[in-house]
C-alpha positions as CSV (number, residue, x, y, z in Angstrom):
1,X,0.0,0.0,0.0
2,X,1.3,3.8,-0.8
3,X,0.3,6.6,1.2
4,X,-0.8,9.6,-0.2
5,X,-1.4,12.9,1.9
6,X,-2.9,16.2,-0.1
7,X,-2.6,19.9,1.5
8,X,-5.2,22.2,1.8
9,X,-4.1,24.1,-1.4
10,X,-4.4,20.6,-2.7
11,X,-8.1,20.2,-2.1
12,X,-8.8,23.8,-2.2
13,X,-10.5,24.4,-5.1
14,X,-12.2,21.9,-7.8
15,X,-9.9,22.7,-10.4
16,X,-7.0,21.3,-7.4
17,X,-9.0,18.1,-7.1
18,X,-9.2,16.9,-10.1
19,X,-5.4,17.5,-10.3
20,X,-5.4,14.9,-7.3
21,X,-7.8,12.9,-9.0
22,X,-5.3,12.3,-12.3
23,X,-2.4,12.3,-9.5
24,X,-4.1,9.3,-8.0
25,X,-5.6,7.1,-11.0
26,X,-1.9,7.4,-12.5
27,X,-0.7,4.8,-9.2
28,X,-1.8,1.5,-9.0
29,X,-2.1,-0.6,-6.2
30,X,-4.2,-0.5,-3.1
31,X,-3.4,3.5,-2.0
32,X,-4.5,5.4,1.4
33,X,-5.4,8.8,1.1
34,X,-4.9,11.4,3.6
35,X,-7.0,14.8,3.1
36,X,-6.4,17.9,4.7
37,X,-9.4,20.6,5.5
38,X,-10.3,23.1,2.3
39,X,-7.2,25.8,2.1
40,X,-8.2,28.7,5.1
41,X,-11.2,26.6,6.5
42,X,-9.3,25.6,9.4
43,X,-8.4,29.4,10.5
44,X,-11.8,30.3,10.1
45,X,-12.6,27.4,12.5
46,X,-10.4,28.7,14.9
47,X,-12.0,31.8,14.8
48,X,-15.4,30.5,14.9
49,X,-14.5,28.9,18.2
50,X,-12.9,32.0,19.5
51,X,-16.6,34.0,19.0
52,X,-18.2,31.2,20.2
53,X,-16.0,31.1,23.5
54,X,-16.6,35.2,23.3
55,X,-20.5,34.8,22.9
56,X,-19.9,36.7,19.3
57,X,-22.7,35.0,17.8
58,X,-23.4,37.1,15.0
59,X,-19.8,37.0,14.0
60,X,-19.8,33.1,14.0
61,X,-22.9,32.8,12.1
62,X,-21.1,34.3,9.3
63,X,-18.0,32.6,9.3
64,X,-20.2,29.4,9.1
65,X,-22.2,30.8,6.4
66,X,-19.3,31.6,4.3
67,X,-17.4,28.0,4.8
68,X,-20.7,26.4,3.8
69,X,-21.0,27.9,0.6
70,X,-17.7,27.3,-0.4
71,X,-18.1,23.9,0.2
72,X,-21.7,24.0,-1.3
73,X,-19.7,25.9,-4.4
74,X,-17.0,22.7,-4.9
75,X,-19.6,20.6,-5.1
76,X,-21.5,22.3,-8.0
77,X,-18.6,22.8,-9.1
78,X,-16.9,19.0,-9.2
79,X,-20.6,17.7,-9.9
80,X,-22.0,20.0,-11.9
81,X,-24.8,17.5,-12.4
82,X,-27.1,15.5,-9.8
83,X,-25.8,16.7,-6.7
84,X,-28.7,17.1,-4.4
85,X,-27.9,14.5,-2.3
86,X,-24.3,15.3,-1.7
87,X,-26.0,18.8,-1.0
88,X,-28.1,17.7,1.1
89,X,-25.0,15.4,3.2
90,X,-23.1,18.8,3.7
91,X,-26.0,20.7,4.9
92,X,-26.6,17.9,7.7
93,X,-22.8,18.1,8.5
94,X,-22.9,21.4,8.8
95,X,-26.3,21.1,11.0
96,X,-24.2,18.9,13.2
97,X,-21.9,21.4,13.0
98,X,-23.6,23.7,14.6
99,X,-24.7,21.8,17.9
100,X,-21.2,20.8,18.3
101,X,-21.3,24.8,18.8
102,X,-24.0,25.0,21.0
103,X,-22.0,23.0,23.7
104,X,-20.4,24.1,26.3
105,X,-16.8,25.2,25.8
106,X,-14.1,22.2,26.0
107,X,-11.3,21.8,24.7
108,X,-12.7,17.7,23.5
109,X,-15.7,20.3,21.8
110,X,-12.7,22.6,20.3
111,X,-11.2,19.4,18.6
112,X,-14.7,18.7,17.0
113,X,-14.7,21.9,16.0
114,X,-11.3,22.2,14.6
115,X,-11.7,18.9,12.8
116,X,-14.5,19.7,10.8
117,X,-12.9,20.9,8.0
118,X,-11.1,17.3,7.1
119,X,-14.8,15.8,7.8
120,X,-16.5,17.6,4.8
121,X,-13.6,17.7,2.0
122,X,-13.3,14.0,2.1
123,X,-16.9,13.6,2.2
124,X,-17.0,15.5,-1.2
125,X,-13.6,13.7,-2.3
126,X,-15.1,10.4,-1.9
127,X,-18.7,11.2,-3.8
128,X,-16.5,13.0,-6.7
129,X,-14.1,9.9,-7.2
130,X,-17.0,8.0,-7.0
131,X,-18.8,9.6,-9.6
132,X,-15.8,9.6,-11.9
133,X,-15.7,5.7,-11.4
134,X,-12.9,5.5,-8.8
135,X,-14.6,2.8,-6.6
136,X,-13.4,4.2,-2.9
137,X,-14.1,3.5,1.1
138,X,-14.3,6.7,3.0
139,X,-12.6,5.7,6.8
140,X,-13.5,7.9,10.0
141,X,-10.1,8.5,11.0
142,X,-11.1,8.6,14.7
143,X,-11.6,5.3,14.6
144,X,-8.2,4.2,14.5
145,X,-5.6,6.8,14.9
146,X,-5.7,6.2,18.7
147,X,-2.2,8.6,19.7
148,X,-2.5,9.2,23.8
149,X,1.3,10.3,23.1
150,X,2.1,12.7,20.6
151,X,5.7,12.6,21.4
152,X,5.7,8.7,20.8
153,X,3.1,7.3,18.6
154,X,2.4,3.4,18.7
155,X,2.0,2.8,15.2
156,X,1.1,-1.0,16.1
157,X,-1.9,0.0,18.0
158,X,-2.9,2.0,15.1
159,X,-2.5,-0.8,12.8
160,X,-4.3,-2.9,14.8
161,X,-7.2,-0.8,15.1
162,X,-6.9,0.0,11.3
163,X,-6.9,-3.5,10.3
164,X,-9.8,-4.3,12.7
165,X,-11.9,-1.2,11.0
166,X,-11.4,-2.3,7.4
167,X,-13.2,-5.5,8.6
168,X,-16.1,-3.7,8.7
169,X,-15.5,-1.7,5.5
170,X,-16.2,-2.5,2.0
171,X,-12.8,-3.5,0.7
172,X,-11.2,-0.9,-2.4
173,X,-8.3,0.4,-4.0
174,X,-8.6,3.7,-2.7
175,X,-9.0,4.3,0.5
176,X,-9.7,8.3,1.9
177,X,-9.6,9.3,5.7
178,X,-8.6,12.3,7.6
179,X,-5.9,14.3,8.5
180,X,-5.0,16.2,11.1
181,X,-7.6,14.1,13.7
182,X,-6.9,11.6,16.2
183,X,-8.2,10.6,19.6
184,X,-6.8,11.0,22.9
185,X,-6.2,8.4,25.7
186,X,-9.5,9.0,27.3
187,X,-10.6,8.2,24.1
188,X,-12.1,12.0,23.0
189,X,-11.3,13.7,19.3
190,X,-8.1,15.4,19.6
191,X,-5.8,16.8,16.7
192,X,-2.0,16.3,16.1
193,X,-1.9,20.4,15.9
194,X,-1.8,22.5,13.4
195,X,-0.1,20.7,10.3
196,X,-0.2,17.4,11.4
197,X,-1.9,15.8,8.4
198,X,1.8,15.2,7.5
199,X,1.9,13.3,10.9
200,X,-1.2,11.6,10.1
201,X,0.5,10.0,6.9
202,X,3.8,8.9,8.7
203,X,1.6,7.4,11.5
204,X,-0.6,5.8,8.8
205,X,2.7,4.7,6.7
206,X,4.3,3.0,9.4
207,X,1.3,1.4,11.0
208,X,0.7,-0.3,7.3
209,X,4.0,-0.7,6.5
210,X,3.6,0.9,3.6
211,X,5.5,0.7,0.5
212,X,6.1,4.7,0.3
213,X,5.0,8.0,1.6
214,X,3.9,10.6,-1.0
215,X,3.1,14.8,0.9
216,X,1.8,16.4,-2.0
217,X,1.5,20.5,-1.3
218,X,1.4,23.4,-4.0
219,X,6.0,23.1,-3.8
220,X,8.0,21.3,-5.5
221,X,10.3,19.6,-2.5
222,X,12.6,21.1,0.1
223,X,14.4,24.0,-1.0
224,X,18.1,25.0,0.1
225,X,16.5,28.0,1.6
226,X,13.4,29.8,2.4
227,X,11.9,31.1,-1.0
228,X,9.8,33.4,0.6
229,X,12.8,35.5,1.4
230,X,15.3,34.4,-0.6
231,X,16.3,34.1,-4.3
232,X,18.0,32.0,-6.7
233,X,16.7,28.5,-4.1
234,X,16.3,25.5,-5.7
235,X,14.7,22.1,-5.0
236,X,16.4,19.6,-3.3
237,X,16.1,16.3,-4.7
238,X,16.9,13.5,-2.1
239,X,17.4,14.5,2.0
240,X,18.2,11.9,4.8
241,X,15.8,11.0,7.4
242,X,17.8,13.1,9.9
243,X,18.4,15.6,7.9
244,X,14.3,16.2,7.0
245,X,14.4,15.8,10.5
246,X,16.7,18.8,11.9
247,X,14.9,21.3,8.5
248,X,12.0,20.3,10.1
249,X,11.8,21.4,13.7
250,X,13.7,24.1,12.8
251,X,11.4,26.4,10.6
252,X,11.0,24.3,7.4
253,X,7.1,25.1,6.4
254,X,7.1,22.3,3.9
255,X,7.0,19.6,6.6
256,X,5.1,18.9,9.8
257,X,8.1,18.8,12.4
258,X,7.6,15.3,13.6
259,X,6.7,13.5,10.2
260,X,9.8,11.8,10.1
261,X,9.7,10.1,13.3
262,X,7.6,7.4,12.9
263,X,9.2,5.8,9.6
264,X,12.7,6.1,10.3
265,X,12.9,2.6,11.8
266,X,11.0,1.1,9.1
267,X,13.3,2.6,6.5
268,X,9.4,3.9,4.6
269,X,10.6,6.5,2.1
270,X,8.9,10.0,1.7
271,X,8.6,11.9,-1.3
272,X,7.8,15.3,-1.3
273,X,5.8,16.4,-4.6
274,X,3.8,18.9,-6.2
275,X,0.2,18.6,-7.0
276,X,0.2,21.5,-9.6
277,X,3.7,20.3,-11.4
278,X,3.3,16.5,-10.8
279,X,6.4,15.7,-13.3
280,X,8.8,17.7,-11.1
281,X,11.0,15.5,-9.0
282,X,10.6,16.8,-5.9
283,X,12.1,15.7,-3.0
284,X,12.9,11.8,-1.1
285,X,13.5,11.3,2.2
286,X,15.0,8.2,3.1
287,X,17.9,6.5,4.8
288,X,20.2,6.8,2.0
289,X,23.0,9.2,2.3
290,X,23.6,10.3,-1.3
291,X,26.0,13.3,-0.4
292,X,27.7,15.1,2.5
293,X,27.9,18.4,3.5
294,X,26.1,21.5,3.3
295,X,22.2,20.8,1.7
296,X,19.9,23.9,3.2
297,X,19.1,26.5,5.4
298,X,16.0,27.3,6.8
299,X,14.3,29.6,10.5
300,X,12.1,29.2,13.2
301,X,10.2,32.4,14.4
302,X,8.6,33.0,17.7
303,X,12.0,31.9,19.8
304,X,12.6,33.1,23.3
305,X,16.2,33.7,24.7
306,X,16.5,33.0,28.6
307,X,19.5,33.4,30.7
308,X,20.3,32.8,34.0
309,X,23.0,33.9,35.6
310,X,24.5,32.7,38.7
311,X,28.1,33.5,40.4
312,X,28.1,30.8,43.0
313,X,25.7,28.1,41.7
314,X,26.8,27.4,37.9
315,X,29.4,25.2,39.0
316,X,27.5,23.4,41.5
317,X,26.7,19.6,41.1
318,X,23.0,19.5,40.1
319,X,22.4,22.9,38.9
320,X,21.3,22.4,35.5
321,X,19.5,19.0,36.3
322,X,17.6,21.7,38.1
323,X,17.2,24.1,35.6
324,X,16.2,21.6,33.2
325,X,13.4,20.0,35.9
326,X,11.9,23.5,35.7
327,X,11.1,23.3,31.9
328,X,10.1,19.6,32.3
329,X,7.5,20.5,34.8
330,X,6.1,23.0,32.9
331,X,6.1,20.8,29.3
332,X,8.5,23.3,27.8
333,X,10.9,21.9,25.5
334,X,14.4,23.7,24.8
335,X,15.6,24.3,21.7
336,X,20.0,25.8,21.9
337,X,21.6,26.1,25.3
338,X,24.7,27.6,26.0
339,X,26.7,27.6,28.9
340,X,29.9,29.8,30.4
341,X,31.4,30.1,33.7
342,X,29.0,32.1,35.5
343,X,25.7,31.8,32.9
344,X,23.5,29.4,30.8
345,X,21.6,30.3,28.5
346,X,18.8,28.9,26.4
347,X,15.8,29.3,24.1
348,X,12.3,28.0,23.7
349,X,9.5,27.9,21.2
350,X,6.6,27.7,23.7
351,X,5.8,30.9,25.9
352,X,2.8,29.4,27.2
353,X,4.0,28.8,30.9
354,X,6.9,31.5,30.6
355,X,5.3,33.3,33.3
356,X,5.5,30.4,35.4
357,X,8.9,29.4,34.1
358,X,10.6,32.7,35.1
359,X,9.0,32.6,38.8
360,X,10.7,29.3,39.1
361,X,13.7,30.4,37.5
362,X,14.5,33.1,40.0
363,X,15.6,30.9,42.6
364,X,18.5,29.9,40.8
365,X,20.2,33.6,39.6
366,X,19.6,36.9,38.2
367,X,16.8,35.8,34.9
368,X,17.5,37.8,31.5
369,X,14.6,37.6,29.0
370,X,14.6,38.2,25.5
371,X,12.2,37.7,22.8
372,X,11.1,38.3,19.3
373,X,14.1,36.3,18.0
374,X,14.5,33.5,15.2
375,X,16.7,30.3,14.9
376,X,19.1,30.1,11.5
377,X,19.3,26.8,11.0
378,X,22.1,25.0,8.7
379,X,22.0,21.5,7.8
380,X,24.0,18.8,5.8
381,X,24.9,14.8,6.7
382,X,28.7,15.8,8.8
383,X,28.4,19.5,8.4
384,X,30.3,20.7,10.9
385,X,33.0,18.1,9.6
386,X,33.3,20.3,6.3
387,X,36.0,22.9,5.6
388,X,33.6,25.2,3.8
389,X,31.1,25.3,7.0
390,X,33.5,28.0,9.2
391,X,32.6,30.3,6.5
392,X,28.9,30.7,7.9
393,X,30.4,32.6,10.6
394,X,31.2,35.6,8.7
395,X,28.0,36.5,9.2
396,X,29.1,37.5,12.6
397,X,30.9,40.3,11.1
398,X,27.6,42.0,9.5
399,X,25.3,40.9,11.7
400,X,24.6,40.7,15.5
401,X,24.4,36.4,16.4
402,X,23.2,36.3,20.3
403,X,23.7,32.2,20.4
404,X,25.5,29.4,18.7
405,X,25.1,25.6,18.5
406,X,28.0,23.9,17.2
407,X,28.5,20.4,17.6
408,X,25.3,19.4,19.3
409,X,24.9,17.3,16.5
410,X,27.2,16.1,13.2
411,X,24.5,17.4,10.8
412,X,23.3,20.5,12.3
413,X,24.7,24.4,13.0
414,X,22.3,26.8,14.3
415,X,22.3,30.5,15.4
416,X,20.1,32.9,16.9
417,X,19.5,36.3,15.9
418,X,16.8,39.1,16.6
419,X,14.2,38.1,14.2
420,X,14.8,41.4,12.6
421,X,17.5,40.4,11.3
422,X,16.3,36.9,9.8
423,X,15.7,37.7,6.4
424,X,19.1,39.3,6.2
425,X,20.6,36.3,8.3
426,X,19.5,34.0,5.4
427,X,20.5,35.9,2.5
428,X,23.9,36.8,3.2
429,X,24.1,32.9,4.5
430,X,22.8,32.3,0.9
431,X,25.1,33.9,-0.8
432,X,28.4,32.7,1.5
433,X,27.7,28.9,1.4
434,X,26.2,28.5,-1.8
435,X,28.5,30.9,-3.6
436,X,25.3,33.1,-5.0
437,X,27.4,36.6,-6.3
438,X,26.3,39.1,-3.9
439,X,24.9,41.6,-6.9
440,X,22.4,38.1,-7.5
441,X,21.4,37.6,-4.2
442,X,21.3,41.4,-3.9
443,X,18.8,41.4,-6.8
């Protein structure tokens, strides 16, 4: 069995669909498709909940209104012909909808909520493929993507409860569930946050022990750098598992930052692929190491530098098993940490229990916080092995680099910077690793 997970721009308009539609009829064998919500829906869910929560009735009652008719809209528009019933069906979801709404406030009813957009687009995926005479089984993905542990997934368990589901399924060779959705260990809809459809189709791969991966979004692969900011990128066409990995988690929008983790021991290749340019190559993910050395850059926003300083307790047996019980207590993971003679310091994605964090924190030292920064990420299999790599740090003569990891891991060299000074941070990286003249990248 292949897995195949389509984006929200993917499924975002009829004209997108039948793109997946051709994409799909053009594999054979028994294939798994994983759907993401309509591009935007899910924010306007989120925002739905919010007026909910805010009594903003009015407010909701519109957003609603405008999600159902652009779902109404794909439907006339991928069945132009006989589609009262499938009407009908999305009018009753959105009904259902609505008293999901009418609940009180949870955040088990804020996962319905959220959710909903995956549980109408495959509805109308499955009726369209039907009608065009692609015999599929639509599966409720709460059903069997039972992940208490978000950290961990047991991929068994969900293979188990997959395989026990499809009993009770019409068998096919097409198969369309959710993204995004999964249920918690009190058994209650949850989500695998925002992106996780990516997630959903590792999970999924390894629990089927499928044959291959395929994320198809509107890019064409991994790029050596951020396109959005940068010029003169281009595609990557294969990456290592670890090396997807570190992109990743550290700012690469084409890729949930977990996906990775749940195929790496079942050597289950990805390939990252374009639905709007099929015939590019794209990008594949897989144990293979085709080449060393320098492959991309890419950023994480939203980082938060914190550093404590201490003249008599740095030293100290058990200070930063300490320190680092502090974040564990408050689910905070840390990103870079440096230390020196008298300070460490450190960054985090996650400033939901910074408050709390800092309290804590003052009982060890005088507490520095600074935020509004980003993390520069640079990645190649043995990076920090290569000659060329000490050249990254010329930056330091242009621009101002608060942190450095180096040597944390093989593949990996990251720095932090005021996220000011990002977009510059990955230009002029640009254009010193990957020998870009300076009047092009200037351009």
């Amino acid at each position: 069995m292949k897995v195949l997970k389509f984006g929200g721009t993917s499924v975002g308009s009829a004209a997108s669909i039948r793109n997946v539609k051709n994409i799909v009829t053009g594999i054979e064998g028994e294939r798994l498709l994983v759907l993401s919500a309509m591009s935007g829906v899910t924010n306007h869910l989120v925002q739905i909940s919010d007026h909910f929560r805010n009594n903003q009735i009015t407010e909701a009652t519109r957003l609603i209104e405008e999600i159902k008719y652009k779902h109404l809209k794909l439907v006339e528009d991928l069945l132009p012909n006989d589609n009262s019933r499938i009407k009908e069906q999305v009018n009753r979801l959105f009904e259902q909808f609505t008293d999901i709404l009418r609940q009180e406030s949870s955040e088990n009813a804020e996962a319905r909520i959220l959710t909903f957009g995956e549980s109408v687009s495959t509805y109308i995926v499955s009726e369209y493929f039907e009608a065009e005479g692609i015999n599929n089984t639509l599966l409720e993905a709460k059903k069997f993507m039972q992940v208490p542990n978000l950290e961990n997934p047991d991929t068994d368990r969900v293979g188990r409860l997959l395989d026990q589901y499809l009993k009770t399924k019409p068998t096919a060779q097409v198969y369309i569930t959710q993204g995004f959705v999964r249920t918690d260990k009190f058994n209650r809809i949850n989500t695998l946050k925002r992106g996780g459809s990516d997630f959903t189709a590792t999970i999924l791969g390894a629990a089927v022990n499928a044959e291959e991966i395929q994320i198809w979004t509107d890019i064409d692969g991994f790029h050596n750098n951020d396109p959005r900011y940068v010029e003169h990128t281009h595609p990557l066409s294969h990456l290592s598992f670890e090396e997807a990995a570190e992109l990743a988690y550290f700012g690469a929008k084409i890729l949930h930052p977990q996906t990775v983790s749940p195929v790496i021991d079942r050597n289950i290749p990805i390939y990252l692929k374009n639905t709007f340019t099929p015939e590019a190559q794209g990008t594949m993910i897989s144990n293979q190491v085709k080449s060393r050395g320098l492959k991309a850059i890419s950023a994480k926003d939203g980082i938060t530098a914190i550093k404590i300083k201490s003249n008599r307790m740095l030293m100290a047996h058990g200070f930063l098993k300490r320190i680092f019980e502090v974040f564990d207590t408050h689910e905070t993971a840390i990103d870079m940490i440096t230390t020196s003679e008298i300070a460490i310091s450190l960054t985090i994605d996650e400033n939901r229990n910074l408050e709390a964090i800092l309290e804590n924190l003052k009982a060890y030292g005088e507490i520095t916080v600074e935020t509004d920064h980003s993390i520069i990420c640079v990645v190649g299999e043995g990076l920090i092995e290569e000659n060329n790599t000490a050249r990254l740090f010329e930056v330091l003569q242009d621009i101002p680099v608060r942190m450095i990891s180096y040597g944390g891991s093989i593949n990996n060299v990251s720095l932090l910077v005021a996220t000011e000074n990002k977009v510059k941070t990955l230009r002029a990286l640009h254009t010193k690793l990957f020998k870009i003249p300076s009047h092009a990248a200037m351009a």
